[in-house]
N, C-alpha and C positions, 0 to 999 in steps of 0.2 A: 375346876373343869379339867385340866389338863392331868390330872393325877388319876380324876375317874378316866381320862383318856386311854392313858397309859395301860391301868390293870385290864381294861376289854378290850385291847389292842393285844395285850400279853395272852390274853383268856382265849382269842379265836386264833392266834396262831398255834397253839396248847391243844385247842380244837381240832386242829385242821392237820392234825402233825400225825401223819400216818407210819409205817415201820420205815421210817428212813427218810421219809421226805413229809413234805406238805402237799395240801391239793388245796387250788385256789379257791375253791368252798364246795362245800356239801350237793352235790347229784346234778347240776349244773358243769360243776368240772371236775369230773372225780378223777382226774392223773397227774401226773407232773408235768406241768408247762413249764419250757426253757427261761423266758424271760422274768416268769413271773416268780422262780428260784431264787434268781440272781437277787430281786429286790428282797424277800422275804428272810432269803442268809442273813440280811442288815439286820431285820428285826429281829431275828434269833438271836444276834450276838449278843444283845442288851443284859441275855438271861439263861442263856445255855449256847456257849460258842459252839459245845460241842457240836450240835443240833445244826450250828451256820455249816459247819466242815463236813457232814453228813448228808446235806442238806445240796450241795456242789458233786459230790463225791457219787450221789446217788445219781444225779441228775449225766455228771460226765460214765456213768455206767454206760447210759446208751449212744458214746459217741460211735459213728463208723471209722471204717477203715480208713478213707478218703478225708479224716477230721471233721464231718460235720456234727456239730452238734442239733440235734432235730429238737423240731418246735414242742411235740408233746414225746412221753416218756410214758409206755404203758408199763407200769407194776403189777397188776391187776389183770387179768384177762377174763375175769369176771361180772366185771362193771356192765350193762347195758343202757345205764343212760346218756351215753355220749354218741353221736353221729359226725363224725366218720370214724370209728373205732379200728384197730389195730388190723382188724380182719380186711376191712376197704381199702386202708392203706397198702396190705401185702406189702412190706417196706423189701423184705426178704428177695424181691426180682433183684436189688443189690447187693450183690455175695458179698459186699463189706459190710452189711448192716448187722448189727449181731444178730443172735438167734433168743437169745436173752439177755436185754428187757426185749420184749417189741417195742417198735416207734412208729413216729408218723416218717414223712418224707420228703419235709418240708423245712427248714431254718427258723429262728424268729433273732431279734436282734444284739449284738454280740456285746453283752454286758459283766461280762464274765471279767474280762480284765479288772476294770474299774470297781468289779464288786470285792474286787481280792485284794487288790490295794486299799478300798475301805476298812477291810476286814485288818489289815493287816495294821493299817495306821491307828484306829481303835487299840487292837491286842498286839501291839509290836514285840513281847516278850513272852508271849504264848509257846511254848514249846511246841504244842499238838498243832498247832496252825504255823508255824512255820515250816516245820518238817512237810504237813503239807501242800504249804505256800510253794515250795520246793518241786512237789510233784504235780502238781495242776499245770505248773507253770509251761511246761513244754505241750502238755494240750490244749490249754488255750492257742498258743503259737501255730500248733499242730491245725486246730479251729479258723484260725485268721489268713492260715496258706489256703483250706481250703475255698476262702471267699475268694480269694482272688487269686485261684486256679481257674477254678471252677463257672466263678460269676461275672468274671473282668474280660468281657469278651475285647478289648481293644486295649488289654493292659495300659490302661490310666488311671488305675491306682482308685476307680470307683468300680463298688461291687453293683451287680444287679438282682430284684428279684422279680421270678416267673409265678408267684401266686400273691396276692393283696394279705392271706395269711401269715406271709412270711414278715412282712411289715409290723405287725401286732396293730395295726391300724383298719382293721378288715375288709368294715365296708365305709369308711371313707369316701365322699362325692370326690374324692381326689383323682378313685381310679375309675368312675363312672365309664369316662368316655375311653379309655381304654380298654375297661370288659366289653364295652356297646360292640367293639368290633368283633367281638366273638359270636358266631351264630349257631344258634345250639339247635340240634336236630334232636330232639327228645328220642326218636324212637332209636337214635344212636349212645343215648347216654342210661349208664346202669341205673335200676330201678335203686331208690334208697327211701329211707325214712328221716326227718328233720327229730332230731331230741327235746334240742334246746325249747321250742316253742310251746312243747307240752308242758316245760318246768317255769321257762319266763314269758313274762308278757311280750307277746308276737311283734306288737307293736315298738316295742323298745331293742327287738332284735334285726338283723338283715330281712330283706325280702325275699321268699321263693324264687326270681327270677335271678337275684346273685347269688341265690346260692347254687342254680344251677352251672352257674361260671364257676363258680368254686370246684366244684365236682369236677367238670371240664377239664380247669386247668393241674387238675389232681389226678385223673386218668392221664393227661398230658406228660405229667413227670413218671411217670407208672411204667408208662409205656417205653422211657428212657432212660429205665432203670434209677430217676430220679439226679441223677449226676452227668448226663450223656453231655456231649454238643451239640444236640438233636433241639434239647431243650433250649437252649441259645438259639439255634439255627430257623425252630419253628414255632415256638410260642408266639402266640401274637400279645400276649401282657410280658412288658420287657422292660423293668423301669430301674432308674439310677435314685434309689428313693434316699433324701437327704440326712431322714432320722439314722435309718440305717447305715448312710455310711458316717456320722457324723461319731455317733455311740461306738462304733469300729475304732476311728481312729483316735476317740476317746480311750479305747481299750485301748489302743498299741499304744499310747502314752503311759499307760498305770504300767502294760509292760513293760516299756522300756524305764520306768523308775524302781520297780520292780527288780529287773534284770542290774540295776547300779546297785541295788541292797545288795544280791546274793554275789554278785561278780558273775552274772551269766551276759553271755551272747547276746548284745542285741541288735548286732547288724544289721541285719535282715529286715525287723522291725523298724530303725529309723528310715532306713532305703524306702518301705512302706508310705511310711508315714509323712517324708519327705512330698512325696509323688503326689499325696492321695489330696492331704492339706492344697496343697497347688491345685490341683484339677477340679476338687469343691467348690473352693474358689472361685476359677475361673471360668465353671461351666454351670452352678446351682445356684448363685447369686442372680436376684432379676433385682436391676434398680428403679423398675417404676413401680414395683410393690414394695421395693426394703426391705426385700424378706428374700430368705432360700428357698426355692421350689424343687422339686422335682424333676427327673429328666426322661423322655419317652423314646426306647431307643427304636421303636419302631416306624412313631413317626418321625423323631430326629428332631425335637422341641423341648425346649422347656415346658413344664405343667404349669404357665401360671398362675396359681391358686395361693390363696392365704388359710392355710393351716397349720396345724399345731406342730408340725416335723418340723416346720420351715425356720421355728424358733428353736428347737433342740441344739441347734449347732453352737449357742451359747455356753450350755453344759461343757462341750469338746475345745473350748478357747479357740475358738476358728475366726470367729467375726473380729475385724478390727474394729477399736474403741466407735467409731462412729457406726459402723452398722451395727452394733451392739447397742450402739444409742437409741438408733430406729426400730429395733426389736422390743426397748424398754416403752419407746413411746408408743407404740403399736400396744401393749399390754393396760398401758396406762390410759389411755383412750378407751380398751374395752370396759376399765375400772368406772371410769366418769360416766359411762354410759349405762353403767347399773346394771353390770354382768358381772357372775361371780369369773374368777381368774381359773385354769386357763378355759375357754371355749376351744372345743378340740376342732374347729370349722369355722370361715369367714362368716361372723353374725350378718352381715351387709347381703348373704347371696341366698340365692333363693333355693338353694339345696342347703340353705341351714335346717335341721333340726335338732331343736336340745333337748329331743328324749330317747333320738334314737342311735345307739352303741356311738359311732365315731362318728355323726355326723353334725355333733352341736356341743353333748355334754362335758365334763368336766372328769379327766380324770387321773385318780390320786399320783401316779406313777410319775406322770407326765409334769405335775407340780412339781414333783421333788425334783426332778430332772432341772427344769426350770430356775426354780430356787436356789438351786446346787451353780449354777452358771451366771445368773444374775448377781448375785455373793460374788462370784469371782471377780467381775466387772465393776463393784463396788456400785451398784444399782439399787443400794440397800432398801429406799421404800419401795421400790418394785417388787422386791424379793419378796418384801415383810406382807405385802398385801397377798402376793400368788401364797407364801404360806399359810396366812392368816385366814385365809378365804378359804382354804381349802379344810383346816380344823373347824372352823364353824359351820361346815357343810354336813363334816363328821358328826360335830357335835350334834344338831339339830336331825339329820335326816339318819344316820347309821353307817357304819360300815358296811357300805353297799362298793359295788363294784364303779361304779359312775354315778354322776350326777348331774340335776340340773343346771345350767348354768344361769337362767335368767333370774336375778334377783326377785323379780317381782311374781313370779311362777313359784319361788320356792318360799315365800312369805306362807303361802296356804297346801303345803306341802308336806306331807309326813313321813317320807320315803326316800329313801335313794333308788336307784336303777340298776339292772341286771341283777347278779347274785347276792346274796346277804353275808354277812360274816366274812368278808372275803380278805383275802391272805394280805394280798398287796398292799390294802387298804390301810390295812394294822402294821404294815410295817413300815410303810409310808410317812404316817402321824408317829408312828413311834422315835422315828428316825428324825426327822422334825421338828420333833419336843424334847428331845434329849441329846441331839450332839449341837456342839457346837458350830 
């Protein structure tokens, strides 16, 4: 199983591998998304590091001036199947943004550190990757200042985001009650057209009425040149979300071990790191779930929801041994109850569903994350179950971008969810089944 695994894992990133970069599959997402890079350089390296180094290097082409690295990365200004396309974003109202590539104007989460010290512990004699292990290295750093210039409005060391995109979580019931607050006056919001629903099933996507918020809080940052204080000062979506800043200070780790290989500078980064680790802590921890939530800073609350971010912070070695216990038994629980591992939403609440994008299903990224954190905690049949569960998802339904989570729905089930062939997916199981 796992060898037929491997070659159609190898075969759709081969696919997908356009001049320079990947796209996370075919007319569904035809550009370069931030996060979904970072995971896919893994799978590259198995078979062409070049391809991993190219693959980073493409992706930081469109950082701006201000170090953001933006969520999508237009190559192409040709594409018409995506909504909200290069043109909607006008990323350009920010004179740092280049002029080539276009972007969007949005972040997505800062995985870049940790993908390069992957890269780099796999091929630590790689000439070509370290030379430029060397030169990323100061723009990721470059990347990490501007989260917490930009995002840290009470400098405590937790970044914030102003769209539910920026999360890679989208439509999440996490942010429900916090878009609720936005009231949309249609005849004030630009006319657009929706892509996605023409190429996938409607029902497995967001709803018309968030994606109206979407748009909202996209004209919001538009209008702020995407970087303003404006943005801080008047969004009403304004949240301290835990994956994000979790995978951050995940990253300021790999660079600060990073920075111990080369003999670079990492002051700055432990000062970070220091601060951020404490205030996670002390402010995204709820002990009547046992789990990390989210933080709202509009209305000044914890989000108490049990969702799939709330467990990431395993990945980043955040949780002491005992709440790391209650995260393993939170998973194991889902196990005995005859869900496949992870469910991206509390199965118990009645905003579950497990066909629609984040609000139920299962998906591949989010294992590996999982798995990768669990391993570290020596959680081993935890681990072995989030990974095993998620290859016999692969194996059975496809390299699909998401999946069902309920066992018993996917007994009579022939499919995965959203796009097909998709990048993450294959680098995910490849990365999986082949390191140690």
């Amino acid at each position: 199983m796992n060898t037929n695994l491997i070659e159609a894992a190898k075969n759709i990133l081969e696919l997908n591998w356009r001049d320079g970069f990947t796209i996370p599959t075919n007319k569904l997402y035809p550009f370069q998304w931030n996060w979904d890079s970072g995971f896919v350089s893994l799978g590259h390296s198995y078979f062409n590091l070049n391809k991993s180094i190219q693959e980073l290097k493409s992706l930081f082409s469109g950082q701006w001036e201000n170090g953001m690295v933006p969520h999508i990365i237009f190559h192409s200004e040709k594409e018409d199947t995506y909504f909200p396309n290069f043109d909607f974003w006008d990323s350009n109202v920010n004179k740092g943004a280049p002029q080539k590539p276009k972007t969007s104007g949005i972040t997505q989460p800062a995985v870049h550190g940790f993908v390069l010290e992957n890269l780099l512990n796999k091929h630590p004699d790689n000439k070509d990757l370290l030379a430029y292990a060397k030169d990323l290295f100061p723009k990721i750093v470059k990347y990490h200042q501007f989260l917490y210039t930009y995002r840290d409005p009470h400098r405590e060391g937790l970044m914030a985001i102003f769209h539910p995109w920026e999360s890679g979580r989208d439509n999440s019931p996490l942010w429900d009650e916090s878009l609720n607050r936005i009231t949309i006056d249609r005849d004030k919001l630009p006319a657009y057209t929706r892509r996605d629903t023409s190429i996938a099933d409607a029902s497995e996507r967001p709803t018309s009425d968030q994606y109206d918020r979407y748009v909202y809080l996209l004209q919001l940052g538009k209008l702020n040149q995407y970087d303003g204080p404006a943005i801080v000062e008047e969004s009403p979506f304004l949240i301290q979300d835990s994956m994000m800043n979790a995978l951050l200070i995940k990253s300021n780790q790999s660079l600060i071990n990073i920075a111990d290989r080369f003999g670079f500078d990492s002051a700055q980064l432990k000062e970070w790191q220091q601060q951020s680790i404490r205030s996670f802590n002390d402010k995204l921890w709820n002990e009547d779930l046992k789990m990390y939530t989210c933080y709202d800073l509009r209305d000044e609350k914890q989000m108490a929801v049990k969702e799939i971010g709330g467990i990431t912070p395993i990945f980043a070695g955040i949780p002491s041994v005992q709440q790391a216990q209650h995260l393993s038994d939170y998973l194991m629980d889902l196990h005995n109850r005859d869900y496949y591992l992870c469910p991206s939403f509390d199965v118990d609440s009645p905003l579950f569903d497990s066909k629609r994008y984040w609000r139920g299903p299962v998906w591949p990224q989010m294992n590996w994350l999982i798995y990768k954190g669990l391993m570290d905690y020596n959680f081993f049949e935890t681990a072995n179950i989030v990974k095993s569960d998620l290859i016999e998802l692969v194996d059975k339904l496809g390299f699909y971008e998401y999946f069902e989570s309920r066992k018993s729905v996917v007994k009579n089930a022939s499919k995965g969810y959203g796009g097909e062939l998709f990048s993450w997916t294959a680098s995910s199981i490849l990365d999986l089944i082949k390191s140690k």
